[in-house]
VMD Tcl script that builds the backbone (N, CA, C; Angstrom):
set m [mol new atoms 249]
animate dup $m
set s [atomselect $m all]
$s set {name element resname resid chain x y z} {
  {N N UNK 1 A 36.719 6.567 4.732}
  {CA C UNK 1 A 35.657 5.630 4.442}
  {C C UNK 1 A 36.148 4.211 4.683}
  {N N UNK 2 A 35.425 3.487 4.980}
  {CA C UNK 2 A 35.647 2.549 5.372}
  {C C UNK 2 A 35.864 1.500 3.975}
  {N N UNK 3 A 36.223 0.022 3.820}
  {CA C UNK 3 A 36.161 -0.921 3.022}
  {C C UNK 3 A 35.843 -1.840 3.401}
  {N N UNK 4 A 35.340 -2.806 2.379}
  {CA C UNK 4 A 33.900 -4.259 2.687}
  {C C UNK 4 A 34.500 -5.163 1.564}
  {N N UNK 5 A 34.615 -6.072 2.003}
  {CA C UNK 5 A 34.594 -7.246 1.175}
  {C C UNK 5 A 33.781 -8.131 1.684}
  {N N UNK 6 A 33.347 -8.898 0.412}
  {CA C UNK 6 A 32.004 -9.920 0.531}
  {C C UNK 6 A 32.114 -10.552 -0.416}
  {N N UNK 7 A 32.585 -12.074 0.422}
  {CA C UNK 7 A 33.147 -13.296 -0.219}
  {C C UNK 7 A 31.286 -14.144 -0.692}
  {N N UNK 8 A 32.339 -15.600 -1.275}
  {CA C UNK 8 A 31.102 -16.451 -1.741}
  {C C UNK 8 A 29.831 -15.349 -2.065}
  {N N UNK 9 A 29.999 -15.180 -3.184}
  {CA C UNK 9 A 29.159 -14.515 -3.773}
  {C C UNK 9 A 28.836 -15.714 -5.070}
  {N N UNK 10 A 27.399 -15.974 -5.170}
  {CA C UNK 10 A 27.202 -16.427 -6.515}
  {C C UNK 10 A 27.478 -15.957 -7.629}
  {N N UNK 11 A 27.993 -17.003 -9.055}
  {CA C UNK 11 A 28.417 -16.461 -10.253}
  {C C UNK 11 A 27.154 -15.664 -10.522}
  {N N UNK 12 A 25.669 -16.248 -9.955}
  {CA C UNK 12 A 25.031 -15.418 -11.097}
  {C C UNK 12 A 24.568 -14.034 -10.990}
  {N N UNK 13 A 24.476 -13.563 -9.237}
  {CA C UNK 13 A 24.759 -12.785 -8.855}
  {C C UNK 13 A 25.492 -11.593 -8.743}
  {N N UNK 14 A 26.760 -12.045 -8.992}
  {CA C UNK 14 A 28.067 -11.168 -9.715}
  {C C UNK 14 A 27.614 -10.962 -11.220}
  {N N UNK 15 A 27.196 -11.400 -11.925}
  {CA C UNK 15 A 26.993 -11.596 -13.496}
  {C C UNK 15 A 25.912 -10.479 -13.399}
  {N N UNK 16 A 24.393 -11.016 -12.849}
  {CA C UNK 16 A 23.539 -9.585 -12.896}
  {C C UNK 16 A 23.837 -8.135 -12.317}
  {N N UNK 17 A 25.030 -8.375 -11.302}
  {CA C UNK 17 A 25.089 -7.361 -10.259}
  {C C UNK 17 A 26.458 -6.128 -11.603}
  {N N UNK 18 A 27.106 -7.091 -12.030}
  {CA C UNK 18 A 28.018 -6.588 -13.771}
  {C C UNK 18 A 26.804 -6.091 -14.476}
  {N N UNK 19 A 25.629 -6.487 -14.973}
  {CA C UNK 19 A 24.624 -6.049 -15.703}
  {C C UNK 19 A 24.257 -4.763 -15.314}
  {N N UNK 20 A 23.808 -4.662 -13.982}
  {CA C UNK 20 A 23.245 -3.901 -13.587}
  {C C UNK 20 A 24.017 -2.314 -13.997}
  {N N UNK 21 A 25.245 -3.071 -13.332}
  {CA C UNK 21 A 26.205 -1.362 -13.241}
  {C C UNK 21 A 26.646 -0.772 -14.506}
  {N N UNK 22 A 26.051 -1.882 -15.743}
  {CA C UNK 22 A 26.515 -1.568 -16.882}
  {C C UNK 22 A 25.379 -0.640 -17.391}
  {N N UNK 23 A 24.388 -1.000 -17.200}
  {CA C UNK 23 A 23.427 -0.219 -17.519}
  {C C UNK 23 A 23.095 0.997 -16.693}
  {N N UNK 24 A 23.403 1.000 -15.686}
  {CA C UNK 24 A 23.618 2.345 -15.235}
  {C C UNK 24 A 24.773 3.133 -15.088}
  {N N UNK 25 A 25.521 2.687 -15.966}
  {CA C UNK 25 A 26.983 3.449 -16.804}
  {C C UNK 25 A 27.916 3.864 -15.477}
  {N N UNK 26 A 28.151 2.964 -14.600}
  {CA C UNK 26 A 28.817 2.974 -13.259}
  {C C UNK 26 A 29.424 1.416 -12.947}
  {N N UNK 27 A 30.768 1.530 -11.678}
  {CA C UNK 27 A 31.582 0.388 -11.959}
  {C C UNK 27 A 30.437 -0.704 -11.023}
  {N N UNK 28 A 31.013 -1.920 -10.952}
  {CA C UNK 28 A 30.108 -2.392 -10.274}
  {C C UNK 28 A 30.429 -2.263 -8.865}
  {N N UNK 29 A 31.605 -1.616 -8.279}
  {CA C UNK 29 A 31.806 -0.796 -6.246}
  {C C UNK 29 A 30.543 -0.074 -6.660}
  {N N UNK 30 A 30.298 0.972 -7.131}
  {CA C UNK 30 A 29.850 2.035 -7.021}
  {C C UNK 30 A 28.273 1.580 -7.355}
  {N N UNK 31 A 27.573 0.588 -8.171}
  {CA C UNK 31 A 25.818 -0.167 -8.138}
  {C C UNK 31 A 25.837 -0.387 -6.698}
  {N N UNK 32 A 27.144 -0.928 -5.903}
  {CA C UNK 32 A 26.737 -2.153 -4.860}
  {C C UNK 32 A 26.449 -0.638 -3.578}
  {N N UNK 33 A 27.449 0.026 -3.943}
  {CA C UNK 33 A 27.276 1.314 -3.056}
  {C C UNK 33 A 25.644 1.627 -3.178}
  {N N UNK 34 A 25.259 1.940 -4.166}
  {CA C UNK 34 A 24.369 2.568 -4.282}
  {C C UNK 34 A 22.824 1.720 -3.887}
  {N N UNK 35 A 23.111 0.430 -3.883}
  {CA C UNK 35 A 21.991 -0.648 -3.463}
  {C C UNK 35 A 22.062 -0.879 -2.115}
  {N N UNK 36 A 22.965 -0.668 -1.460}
  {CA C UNK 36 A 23.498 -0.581 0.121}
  {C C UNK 36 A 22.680 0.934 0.423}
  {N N UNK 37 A 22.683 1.775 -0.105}
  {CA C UNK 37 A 22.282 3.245 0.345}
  {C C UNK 37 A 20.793 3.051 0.156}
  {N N UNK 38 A 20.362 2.937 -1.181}
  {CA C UNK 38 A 18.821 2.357 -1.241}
  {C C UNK 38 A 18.457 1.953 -0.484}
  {N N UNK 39 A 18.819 0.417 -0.128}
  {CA C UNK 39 A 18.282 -0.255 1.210}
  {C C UNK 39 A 18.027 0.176 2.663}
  {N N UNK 40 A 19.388 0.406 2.824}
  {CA C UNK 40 A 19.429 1.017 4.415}
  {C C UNK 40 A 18.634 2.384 4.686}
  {N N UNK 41 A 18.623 2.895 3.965}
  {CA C UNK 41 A 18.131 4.628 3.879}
  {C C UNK 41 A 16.542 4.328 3.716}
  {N N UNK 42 A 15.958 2.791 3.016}
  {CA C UNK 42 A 14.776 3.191 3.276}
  {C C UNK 42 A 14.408 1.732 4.198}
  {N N UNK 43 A 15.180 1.285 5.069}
  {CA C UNK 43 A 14.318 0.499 5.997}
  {C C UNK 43 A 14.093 1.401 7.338}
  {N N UNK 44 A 14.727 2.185 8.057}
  {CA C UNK 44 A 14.284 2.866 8.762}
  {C C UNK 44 A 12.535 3.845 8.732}
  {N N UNK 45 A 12.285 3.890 7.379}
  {CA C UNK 45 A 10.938 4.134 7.403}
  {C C UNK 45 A 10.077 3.291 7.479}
  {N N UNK 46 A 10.186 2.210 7.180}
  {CA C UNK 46 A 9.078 0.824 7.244}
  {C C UNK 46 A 8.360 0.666 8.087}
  {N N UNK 47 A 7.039 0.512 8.489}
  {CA C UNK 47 A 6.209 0.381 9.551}
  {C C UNK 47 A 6.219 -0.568 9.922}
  {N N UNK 48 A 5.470 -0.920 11.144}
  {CA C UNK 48 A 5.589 -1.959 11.712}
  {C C UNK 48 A 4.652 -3.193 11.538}
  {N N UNK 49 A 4.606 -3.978 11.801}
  {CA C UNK 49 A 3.807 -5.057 10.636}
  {C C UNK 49 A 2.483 -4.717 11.244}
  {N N UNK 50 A 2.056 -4.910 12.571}
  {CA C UNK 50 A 0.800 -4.092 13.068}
  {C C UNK 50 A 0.014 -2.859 11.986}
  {N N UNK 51 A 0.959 -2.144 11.765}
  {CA C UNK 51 A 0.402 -0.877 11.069}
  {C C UNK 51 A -0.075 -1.562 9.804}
  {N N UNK 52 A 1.076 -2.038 9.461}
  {CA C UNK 52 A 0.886 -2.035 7.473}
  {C C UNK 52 A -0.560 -2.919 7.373}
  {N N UNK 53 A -0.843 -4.190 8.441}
  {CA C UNK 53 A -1.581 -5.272 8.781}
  {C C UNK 53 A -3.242 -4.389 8.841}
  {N N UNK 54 A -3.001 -3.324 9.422}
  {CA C UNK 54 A -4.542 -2.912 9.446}
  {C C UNK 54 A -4.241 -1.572 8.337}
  {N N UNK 55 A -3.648 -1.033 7.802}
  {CA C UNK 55 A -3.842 -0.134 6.722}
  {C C UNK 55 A -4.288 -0.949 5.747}
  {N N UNK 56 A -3.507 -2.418 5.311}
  {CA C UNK 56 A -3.612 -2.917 4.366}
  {C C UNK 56 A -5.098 -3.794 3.938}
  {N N UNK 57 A -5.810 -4.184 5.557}
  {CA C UNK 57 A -7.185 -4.121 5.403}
  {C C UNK 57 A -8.282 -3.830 6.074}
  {N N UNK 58 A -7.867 -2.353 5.929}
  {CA C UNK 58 A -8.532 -0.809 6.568}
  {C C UNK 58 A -9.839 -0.987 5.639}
  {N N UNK 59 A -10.683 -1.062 4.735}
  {CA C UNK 59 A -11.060 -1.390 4.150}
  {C C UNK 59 A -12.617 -2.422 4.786}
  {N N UNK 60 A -11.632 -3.710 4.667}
  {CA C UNK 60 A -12.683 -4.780 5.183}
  {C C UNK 60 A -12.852 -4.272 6.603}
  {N N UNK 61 A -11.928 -4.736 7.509}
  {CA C UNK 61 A -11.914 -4.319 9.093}
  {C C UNK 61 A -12.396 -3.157 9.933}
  {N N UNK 62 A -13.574 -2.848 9.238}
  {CA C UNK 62 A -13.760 -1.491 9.608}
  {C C UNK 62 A -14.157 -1.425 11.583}
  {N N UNK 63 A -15.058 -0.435 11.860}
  {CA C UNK 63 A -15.657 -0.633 13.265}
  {C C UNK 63 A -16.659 -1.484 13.736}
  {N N UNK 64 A -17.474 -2.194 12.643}
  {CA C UNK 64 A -17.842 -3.461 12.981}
  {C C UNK 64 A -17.372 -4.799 12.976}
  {N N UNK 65 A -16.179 -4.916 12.232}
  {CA C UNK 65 A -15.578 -5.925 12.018}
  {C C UNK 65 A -15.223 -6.645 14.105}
  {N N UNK 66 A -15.254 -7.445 14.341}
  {CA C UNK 66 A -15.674 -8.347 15.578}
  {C C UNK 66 A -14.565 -9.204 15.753}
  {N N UNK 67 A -13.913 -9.596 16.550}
  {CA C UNK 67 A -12.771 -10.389 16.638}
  {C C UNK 67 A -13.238 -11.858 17.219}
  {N N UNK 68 A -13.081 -13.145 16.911}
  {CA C UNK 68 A -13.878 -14.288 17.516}
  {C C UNK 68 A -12.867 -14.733 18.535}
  {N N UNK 69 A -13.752 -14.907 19.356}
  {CA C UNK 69 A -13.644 -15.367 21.172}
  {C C UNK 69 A -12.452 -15.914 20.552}
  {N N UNK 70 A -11.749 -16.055 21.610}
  {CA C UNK 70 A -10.205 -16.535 21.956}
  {C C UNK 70 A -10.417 -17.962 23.134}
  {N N UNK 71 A -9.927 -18.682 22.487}
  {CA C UNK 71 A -9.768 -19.714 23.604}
  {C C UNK 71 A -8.681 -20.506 24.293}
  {N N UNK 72 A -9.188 -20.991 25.585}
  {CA C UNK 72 A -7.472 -21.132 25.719}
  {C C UNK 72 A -6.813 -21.978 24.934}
  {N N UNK 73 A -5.236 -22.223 25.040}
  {CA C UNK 73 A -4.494 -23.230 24.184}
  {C C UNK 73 A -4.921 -24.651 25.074}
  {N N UNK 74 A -4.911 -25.284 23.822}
  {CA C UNK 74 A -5.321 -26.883 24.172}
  {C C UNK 74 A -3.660 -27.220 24.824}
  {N N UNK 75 A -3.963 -28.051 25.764}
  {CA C UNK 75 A -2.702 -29.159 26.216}
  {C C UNK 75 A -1.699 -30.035 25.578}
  {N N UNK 76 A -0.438 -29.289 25.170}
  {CA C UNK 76 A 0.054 -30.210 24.225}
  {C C UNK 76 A 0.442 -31.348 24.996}
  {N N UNK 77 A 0.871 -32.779 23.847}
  {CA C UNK 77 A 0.793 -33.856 24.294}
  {C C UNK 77 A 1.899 -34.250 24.755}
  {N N UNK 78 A 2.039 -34.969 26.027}
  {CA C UNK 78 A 3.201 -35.333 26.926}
  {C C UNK 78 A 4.290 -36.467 26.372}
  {N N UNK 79 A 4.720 -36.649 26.155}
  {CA C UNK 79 A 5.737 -37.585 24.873}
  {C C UNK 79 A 6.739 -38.256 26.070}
  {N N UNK 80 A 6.883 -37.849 27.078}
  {CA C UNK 80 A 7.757 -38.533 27.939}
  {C C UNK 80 A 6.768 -39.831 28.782}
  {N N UNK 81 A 6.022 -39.612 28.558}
  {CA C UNK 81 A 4.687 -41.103 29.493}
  {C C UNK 81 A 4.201 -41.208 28.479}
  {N N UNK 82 A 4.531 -42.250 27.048}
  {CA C UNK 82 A 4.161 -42.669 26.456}
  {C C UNK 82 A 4.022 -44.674 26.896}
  {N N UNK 83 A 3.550 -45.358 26.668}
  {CA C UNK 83 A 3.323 -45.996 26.583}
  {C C UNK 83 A 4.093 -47.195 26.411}
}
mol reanalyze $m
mol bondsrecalc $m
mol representation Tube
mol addrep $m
């Protein structure tokens, strides 16, 4: 297995991250292990913001919902021929 160290860590950070592992009757390697496994193990399922964007208002957006005309981008302003 490999080993990690991870400097500049905030006091208060270290202080809750001691809390934490205390209350779950484990050292604090073994919380940080376990918040590293949490994480990583569930970002690979996460959808993609597209998806979550229309599940989340699947609802309002139904098959009539209408998208308004698109227009082109206005001309941004030239700052080098100023005046």
């Amino acid at each position: 297995m490999a080993a990690l160290t991870i400097r500049h860590v905030d006091d208060a950070i270290k202080q809750a991250l001691r809390i934490r592992a205390a209350q779950h009757g484990v050292s604090m390697e073994e919380e940080v292990r376990r918040i590293l496994r949490e994480a990583l193990l569930r970002a690979p399922n996460a959808q993609p913001l597209g998806q979550r964007l229309k599940q989340r208002f699947a609802e309002v957006a139904d098959a009539d919902f209408e998208l308004p005309a698109r227009r082109p981008p206005r001309t941004p302003p030239n700052w080098d021929d100023r005046p």
